[in-house]
N, C-alpha and C positions, 0 to 999 in steps of 0.2 A: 447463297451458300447455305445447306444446311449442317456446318460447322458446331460443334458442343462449346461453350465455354462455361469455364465454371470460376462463382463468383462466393465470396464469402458478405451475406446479405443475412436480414432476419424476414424477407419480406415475404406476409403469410404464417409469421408464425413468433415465436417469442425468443428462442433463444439462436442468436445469429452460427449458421451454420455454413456448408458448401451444398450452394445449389444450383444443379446445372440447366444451361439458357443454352435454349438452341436460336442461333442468332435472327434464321430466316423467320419463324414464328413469331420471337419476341416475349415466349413464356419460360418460363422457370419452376424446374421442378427439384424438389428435394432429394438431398443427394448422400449428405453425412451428416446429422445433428447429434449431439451429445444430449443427454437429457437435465445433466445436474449444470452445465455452463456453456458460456460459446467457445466458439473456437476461436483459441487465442493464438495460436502458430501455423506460421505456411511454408516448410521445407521446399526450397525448390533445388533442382538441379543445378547444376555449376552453369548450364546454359541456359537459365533461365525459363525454358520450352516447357519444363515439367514439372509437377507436383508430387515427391514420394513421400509426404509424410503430415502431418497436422499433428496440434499440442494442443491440451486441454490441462487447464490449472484447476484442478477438483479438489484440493489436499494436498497432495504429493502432483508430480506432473506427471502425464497419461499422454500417450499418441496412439495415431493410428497412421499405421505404414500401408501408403497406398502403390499403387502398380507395381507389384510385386518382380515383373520383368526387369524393371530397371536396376541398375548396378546399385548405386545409392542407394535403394529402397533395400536391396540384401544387406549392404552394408550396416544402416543405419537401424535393420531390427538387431544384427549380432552384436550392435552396442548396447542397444539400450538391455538388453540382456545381460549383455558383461558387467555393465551399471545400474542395477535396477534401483528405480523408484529416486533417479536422481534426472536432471538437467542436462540432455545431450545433444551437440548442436556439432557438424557439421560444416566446418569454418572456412577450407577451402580443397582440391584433387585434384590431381596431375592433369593433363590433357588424356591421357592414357587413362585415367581409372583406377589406377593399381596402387598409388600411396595418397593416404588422408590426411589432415590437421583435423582434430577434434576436439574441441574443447569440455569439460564435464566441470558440471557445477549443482553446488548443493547449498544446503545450510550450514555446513559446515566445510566449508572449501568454496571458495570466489571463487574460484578459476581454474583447472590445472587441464596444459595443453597436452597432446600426445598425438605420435604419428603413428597410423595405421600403414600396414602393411598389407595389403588382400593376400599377395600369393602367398606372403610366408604367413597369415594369418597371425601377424603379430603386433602387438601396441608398445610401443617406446615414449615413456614420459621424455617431457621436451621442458618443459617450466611451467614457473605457478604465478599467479598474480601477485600475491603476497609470499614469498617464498618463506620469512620467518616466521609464519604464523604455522604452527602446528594445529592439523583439525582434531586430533584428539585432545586437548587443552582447552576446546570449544564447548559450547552449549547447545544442543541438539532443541529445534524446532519441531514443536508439533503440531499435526493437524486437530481442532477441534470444532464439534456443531453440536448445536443448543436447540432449542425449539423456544422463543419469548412468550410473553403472556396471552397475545394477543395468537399465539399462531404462525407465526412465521418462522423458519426454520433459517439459521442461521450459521457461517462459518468465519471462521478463523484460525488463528497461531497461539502457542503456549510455548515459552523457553523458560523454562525453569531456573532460579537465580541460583549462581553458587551456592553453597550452605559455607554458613558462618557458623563460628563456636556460640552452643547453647543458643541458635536458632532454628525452628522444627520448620516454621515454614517460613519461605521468605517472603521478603516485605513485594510489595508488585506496584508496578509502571504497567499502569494501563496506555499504551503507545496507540494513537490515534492518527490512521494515514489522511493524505491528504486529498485534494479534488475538490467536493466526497466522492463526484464520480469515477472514484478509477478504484485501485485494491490493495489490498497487500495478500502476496504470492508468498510461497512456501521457496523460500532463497535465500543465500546469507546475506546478512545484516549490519554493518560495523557497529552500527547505532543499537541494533538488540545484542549485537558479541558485548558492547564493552556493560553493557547497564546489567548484562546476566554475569558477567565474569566477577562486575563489583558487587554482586549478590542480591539484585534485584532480579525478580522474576518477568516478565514481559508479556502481556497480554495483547493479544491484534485483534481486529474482529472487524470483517467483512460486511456492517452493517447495513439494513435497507438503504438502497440509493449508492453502492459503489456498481462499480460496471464491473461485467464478466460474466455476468447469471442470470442475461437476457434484460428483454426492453424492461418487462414488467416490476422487477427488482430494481430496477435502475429509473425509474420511474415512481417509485412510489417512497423515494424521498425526496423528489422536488416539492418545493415548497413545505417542504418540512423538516429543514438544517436544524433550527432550534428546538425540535419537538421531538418526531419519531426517531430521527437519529441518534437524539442525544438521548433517549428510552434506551432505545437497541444498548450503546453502549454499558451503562446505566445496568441493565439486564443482563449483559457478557459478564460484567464484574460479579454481580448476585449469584450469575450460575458455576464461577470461579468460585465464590467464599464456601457455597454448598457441596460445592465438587473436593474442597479439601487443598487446593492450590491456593491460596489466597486470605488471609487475615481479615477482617471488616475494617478494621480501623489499623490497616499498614497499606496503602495505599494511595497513592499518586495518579494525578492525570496527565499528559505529557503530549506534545503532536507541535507540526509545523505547520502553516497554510490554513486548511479547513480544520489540521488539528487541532493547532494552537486556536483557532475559533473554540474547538470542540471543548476546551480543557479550557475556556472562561466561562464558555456557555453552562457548561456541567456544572462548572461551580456555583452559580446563579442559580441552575436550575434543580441540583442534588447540593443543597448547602451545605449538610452535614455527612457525607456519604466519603467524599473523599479526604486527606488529612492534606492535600498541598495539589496546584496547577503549575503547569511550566507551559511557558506556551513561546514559540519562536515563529516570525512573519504572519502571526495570526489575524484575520479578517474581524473586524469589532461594527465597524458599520455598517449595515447592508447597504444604505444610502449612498454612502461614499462609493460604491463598485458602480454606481450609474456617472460619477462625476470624474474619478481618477483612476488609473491604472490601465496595463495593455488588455485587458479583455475587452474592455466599452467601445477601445477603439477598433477593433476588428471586426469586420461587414458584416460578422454575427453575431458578433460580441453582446446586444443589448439584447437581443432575442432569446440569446441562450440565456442570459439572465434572468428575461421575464420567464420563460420555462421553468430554470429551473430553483429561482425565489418567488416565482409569482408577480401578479401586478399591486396586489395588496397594499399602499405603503406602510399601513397601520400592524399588518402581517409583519412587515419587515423589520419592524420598528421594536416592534414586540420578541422579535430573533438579534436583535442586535444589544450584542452587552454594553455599549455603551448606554444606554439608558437604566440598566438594570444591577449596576454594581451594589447599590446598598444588601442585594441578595449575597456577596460574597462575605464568607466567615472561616474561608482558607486563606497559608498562606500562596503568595502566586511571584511567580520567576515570570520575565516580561523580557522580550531580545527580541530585536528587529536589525534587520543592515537598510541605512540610512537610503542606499539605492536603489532601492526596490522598487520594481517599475511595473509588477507583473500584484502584488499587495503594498501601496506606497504607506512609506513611512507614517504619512497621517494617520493610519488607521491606528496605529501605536500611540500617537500624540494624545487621541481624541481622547483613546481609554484613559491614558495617564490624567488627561484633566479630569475625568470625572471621577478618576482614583482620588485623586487628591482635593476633589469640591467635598467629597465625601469622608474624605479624611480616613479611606483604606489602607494601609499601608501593603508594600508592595517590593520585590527588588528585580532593579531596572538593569538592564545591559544594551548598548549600542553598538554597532558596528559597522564604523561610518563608510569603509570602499567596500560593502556586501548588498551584494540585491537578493532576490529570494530563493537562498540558499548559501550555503559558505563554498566559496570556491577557494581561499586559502586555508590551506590545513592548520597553520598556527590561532587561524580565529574559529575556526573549529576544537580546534584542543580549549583553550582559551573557554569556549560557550561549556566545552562539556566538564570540564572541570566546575566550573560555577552550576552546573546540573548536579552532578557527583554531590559537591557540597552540600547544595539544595535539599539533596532526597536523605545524605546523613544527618542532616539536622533535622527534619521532620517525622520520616517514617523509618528511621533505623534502630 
């Protein structure tokens, strides 16, 4: 057959695109690449057979509406028009064609469904995720990019915290996503809604080594969790304080997973930069990820680790805060759920002992039926109120 198929690959080039393979040949050529990220969405038709549209997370989200023939593909440009510069998806359509379910999301709006009409060309809201939430009561997310010392040009998020009485700028939660390999996207947040509502400001930043802006970006933070990473961030915050968003010394570091790594390791590594760390399910021993937890055990599990910490151990050793706590002169918020299978509890414990060989002090929260994440809302409220507190005592 010499049949087209088209494949979302980076193969020959850097940032993963759609490229199409004619099957009888066995080659592949370029088809649709965006230049600033890859292609993060694939629109298909309600039968599956076809492609009318792709998403690209640049800032705001961007698509490109393909085979313009198709029903869908008309459909789906006069939304994202009626919606611009927000989140439009396409959730499910009649047999027929002629009525949608479309859901539209933002950073300020989780959710809100509505049916389309084609013939009478009309949208009827349906419901909202969070119905009591009003989105103008919200804090509007911004796109930001930097350029670091070194040259590398850089993106992220800015929500601005509430204003308080007789405060000009607000105090800032430098919010650290997790992975590192993965992002933080331009979406709403509960986690940045509620820290801007109580008048913290929220900094994100797309650092070397998250994914979405090709191999090479993504690649040039292996092996360097404890170092370039924690620059980059480090750098976000500086180019914050200069930019007029942000105080020097009002300032918290904050993350779960690779965050909560990121917000010990910063501490260690910027002793006097930030005034407090909070870290929840965070990674402390690189060593431990070879011994405990679901990634080791998975048939690539050790491989991806030596990629992407290296085979170093002395490297590892040297990125791991548990060796290094006498560098910490903040104070630091510590939460883990005891079932954590995916960053085990030990990695928690380890820190605490060498918190306390060193005589750091420290305040501890546990959460014994939680693995890595809160899936009950009451120990979710619970962690975040002990945050709330945290950042009014220190940087309020």
């Amino acid at each position: 057959t010499s049949e087209n198929h088209f494949v979302i690959d980076n193969d020959g080039q850097d940032k993963s695109g759609v490229l199409k393979q004619k099957v009888e040949a066995g080659k592949r050529k370029k088809d649709i690449t965006d230049k600033k990220g890859d292609i993060s969405q694939v629109k298909y038709t309600s039968d599956g057979n076809n492609i009318y549209a792709l998403g690209v997370d640049d800032g705001f989200p961007s698509y490109y509406v393909l085979n313009k023939k198709l029903n869908e593909s008309k459909v789906f440009k006069g939304l994202i028009a009626a919606f611009p510069g927000q989140s439009v998806d396409i959730t499910s359509r009649t047999d027929a064609g002629d009525i949608y379910v479309v859901r539209v999301s933002s950073d300020i709006e989780a959710g809100k469904f509505f049916l389309y009409d084609q013939k009478k060309n009309k949208l009827k809201a349906l419901f909202k995720y969070y119905p009591n939430v009003k989105s103008s009561d919200l804090a509007y997310t911004d796109p930001i990019e930097f350029t670091t010392s070194d040259g590398v040009q850089l993106s992220g998020y800015f929500t601005e915290g509430k204003k308080q009485k007789n405060v000009k700028i607000a105090p800032m939660v430098i919010l650290v996503h997790g992975g590192p390999h993965s992002r933080d996207y331009w979406e709403y947040s509960s986690e940045v809604q509620f820290l801007a509502l109580n008048g913290y400001s929220v900094l994100q930043v797309n650092f070397r080594g998250s994914g979405g802006f090709g191999y090479n970006f993504e690649a040039a933070g292996y092996e360097n969790w404890g170092s370039l990473i924690q620059q980059d961030i480090f750098e976000a915050f500086q180019w914050a304080v200069k930019s007029g968003l942000a105080e020097k010394d009002k300032a918290c570091i904050m993350g779960a997973s690779f965050g909560g790594y990121s917000a010990v390791q910063s501490a260690i590594n910027y002793p006097s930069t930030y005034q407090c760390a909070i870290a929840y399910a965070g990674v402390y021993d690189l060593e431990l990820m070879y011994e405990e937890g679901n990634i080791q055990n998975l048939g690539f599990g050790k491989a991806y680790i030596n990629k992407t910490l290296g085979t170093d151990q002395a490297v590892r050793k040297k990125m791991s805060p548990v060796h290094h706590v006498d560098n910490i002169k903040i104070p630091l918020l510590l939460a883990h759920g005891e079932e954590d299978e995916q960053v085990p509890f030990e990695h928690a414990k380890r820190l605490k002992s060498s918190l306390d060989a060193a005589q750091i002090p420290y305040e501890w929260h546990t959460f014994g039926k939680e693995s890595h994440g809160f899936f009950d809302p009451d120990n979710q409220k619970a962690y975040m109120k002990h945050v709330l507190a945290f950042l009014k005592k220190h940087i309020s």
